[in-house]
C-alpha positions as CSV (number, residue, x, y, z in Angstrom):
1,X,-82.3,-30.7,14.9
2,X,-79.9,-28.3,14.1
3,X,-77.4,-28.9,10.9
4,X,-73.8,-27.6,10.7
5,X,-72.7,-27.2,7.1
6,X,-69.0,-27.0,7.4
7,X,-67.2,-25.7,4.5
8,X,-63.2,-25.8,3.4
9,X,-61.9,-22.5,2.1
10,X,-60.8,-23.0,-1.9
11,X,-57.4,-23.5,-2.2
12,X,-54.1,-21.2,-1.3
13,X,-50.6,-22.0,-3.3
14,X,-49.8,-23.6,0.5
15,X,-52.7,-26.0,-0.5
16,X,-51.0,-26.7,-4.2
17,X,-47.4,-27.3,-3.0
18,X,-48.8,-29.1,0.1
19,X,-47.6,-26.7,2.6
20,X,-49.0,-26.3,5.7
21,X,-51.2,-23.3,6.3
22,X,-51.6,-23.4,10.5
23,X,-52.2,-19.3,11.0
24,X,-50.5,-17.8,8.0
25,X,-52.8,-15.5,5.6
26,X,-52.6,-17.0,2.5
27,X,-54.7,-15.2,-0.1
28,X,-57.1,-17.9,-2.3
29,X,-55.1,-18.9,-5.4
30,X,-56.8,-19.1,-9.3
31,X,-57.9,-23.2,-8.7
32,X,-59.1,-21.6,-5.3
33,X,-61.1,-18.9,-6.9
34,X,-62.4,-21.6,-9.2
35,X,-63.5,-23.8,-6.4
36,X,-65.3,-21.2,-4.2
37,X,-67.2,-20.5,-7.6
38,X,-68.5,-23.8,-7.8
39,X,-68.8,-24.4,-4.4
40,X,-70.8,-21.2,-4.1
41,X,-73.0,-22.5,-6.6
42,X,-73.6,-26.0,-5.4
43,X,-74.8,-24.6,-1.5
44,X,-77.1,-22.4,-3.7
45,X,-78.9,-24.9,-5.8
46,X,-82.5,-25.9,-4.6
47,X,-81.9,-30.0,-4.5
48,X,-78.9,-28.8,-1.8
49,X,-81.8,-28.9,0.7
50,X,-80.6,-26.8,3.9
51,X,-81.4,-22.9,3.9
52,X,-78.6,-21.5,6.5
53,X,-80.3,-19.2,8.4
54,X,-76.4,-17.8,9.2
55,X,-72.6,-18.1,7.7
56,X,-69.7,-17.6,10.3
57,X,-65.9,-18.3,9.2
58,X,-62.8,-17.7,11.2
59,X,-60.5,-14.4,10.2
60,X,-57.9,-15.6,7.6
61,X,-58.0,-14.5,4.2
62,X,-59.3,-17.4,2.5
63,X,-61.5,-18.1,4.7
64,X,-63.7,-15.1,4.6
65,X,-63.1,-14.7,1.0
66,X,-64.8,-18.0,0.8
67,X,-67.5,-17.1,3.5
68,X,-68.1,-14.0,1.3
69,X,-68.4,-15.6,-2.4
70,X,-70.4,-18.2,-0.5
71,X,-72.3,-15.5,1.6
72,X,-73.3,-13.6,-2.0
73,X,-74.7,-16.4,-3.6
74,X,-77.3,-17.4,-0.6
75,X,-77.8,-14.2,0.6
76,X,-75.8,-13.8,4.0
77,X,-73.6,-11.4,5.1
78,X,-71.1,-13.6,6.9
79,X,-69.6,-12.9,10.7
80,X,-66.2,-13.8,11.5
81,X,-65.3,-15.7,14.7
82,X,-62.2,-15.0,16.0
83,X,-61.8,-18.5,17.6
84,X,-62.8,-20.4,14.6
85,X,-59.2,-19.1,13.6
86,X,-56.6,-22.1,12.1
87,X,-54.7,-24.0,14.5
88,X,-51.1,-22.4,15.2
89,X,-48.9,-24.8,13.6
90,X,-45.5,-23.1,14.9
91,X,-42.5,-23.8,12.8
92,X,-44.0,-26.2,10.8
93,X,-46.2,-23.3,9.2
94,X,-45.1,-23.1,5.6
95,X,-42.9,-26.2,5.3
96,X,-43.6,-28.8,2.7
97,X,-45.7,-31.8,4.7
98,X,-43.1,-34.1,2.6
99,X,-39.8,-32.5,4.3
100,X,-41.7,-32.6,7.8
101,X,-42.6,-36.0,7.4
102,X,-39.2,-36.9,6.2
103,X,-37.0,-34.6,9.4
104,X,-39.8,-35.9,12.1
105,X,-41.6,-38.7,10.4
106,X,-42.3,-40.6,13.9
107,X,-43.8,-37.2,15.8
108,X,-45.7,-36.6,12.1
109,X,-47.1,-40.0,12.2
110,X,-48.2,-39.6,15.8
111,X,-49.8,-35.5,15.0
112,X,-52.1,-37.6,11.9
113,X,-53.0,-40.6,14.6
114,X,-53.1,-38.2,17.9
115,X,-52.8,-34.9,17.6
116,X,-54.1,-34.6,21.2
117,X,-50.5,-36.0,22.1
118,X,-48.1,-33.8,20.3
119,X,-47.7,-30.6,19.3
120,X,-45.8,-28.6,16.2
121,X,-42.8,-27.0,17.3
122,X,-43.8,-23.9,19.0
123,X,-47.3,-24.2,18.0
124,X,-50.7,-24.3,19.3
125,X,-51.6,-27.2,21.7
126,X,-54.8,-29.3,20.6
127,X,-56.3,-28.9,24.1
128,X,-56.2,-25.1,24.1
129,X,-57.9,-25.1,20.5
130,X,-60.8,-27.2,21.1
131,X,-60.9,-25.0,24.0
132,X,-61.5,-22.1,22.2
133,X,-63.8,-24.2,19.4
134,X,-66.0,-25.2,22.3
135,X,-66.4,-21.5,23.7
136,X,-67.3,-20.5,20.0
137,X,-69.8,-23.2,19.0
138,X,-71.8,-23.6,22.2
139,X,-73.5,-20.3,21.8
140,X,-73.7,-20.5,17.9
141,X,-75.3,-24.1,18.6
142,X,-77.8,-23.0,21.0
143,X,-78.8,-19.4,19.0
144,X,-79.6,-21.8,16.1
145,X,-81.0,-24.6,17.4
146,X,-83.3,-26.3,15.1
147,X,-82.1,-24.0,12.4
148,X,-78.7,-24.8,10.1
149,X,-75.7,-22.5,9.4
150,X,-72.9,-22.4,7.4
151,X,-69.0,-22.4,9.2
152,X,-66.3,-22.0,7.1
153,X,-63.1,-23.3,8.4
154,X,-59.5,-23.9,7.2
155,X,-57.6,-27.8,7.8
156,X,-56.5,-28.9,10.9
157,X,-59.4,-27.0,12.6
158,X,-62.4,-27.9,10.6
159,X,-61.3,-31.2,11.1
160,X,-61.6,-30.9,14.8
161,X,-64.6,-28.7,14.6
162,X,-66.3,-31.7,13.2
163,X,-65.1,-34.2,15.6
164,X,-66.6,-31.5,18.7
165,X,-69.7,-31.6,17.0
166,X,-70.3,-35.2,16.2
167,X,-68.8,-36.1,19.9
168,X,-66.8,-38.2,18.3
169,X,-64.3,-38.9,21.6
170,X,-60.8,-39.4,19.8
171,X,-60.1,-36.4,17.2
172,X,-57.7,-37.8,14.6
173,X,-57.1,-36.2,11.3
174,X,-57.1,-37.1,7.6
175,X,-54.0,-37.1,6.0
176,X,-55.2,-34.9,3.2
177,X,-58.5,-32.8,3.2
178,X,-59.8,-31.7,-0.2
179,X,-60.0,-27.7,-0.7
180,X,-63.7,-26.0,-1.2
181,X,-65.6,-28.6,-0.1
182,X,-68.5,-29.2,2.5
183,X,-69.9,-31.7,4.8
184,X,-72.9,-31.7,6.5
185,X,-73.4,-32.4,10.1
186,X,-76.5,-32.7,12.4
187,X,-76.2,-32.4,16.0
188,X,-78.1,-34.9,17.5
189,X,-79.7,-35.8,21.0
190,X,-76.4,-36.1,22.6
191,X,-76.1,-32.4,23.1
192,X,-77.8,-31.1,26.1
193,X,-80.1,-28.2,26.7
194,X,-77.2,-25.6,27.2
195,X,-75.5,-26.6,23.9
196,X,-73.0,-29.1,24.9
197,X,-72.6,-32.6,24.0
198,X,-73.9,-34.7,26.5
């Protein structure tokens, strides 16, 4: 079977005043820095128990920075995949999640339950990222089948790169995701033989 280890970038100052990130580059702050250190260390320790045999990450800042520390500590040089790029979160990008939730608490409410139903302002519908998600991780899938890789991802779209691969068939987020962190997924007997769920 093959195993997905999907990893959150460390932190930005967006991540500290609770900001959201959507497709600005944000460099990694110092507790950012910190985390990718130990998360670094942690995907390198024997008892971890997956060898990636590869490390992709989408094109932001902190997210290749983190590909990279993580990439040096196992021994990868990682690729970046344009599609594994954040989700555009319009005019919400850079506003406090407290002041959208308080101006548009109702459409806020409704992004966290069912995103698939509303958009940000002049942002990025949910349909035309897992789109995109989809074209990336088929081929990925089915070049590592049987093997595990590494895919480092910033919040919202980790979140629904982990739904795509677990089929789960509603994506809903988290209200809060933590920074530098990793989950690890195995895709099942529900995907078919050309790399799609079943």
């Amino acid at each position: 079977m093959t195993q997905v280890v999907l990893i959150r970038p460390g932190a930005t100052v967006y991540d500290e005043q609770n900001r959201v990130l959507g497709v600005l580059d944000v460099p990694l702050s110092d507790r950012g820095w910190a985390e990718v250190a130990e998360l670094a260390e942690k995907l390198a320790e024997p008892f971890f128990g997956v060898e990636l045999a590869a490390l992709y990450c989408g094109p932001s800042e902190n997210a290749v920075r983190t590909a990279e520390a993580v990439g040096r500590a196992l021994g990868l040089r990682p690729r970046r995949v344009e599609e594994l790029r954040n989700l555009d979160q319009g005019l919400w990008q850079g506003l406090q999640v407290d002041e959208i939730k308080r101006r548009h608490l109702k459409v806020f409410r409704q992004w966290i339950d069912d995103p698939c139903t509303v958009s940000p302002p002049h942002g990025e519908p949910v349909e035309g990222a897992m789109r995109r998600i989809k074209a990336a991780l088929k081929p990925l899938v089915k070049r590592h089948r049987d093997e595990a890789i590494g895919l480092v991802a910033c919040e919202p779209i980790a979140q629904f790169i982990a739904c795509y691969l677990r089929c789960d068939p509603r994506v809903q987020l988290a209200d809060h995701v933590p920074t530098g962190g990793f989950e690890k997924i195995t895709i099942g007997p529900e995907w078919g033989r050309d790399g799609d769920p079943a």
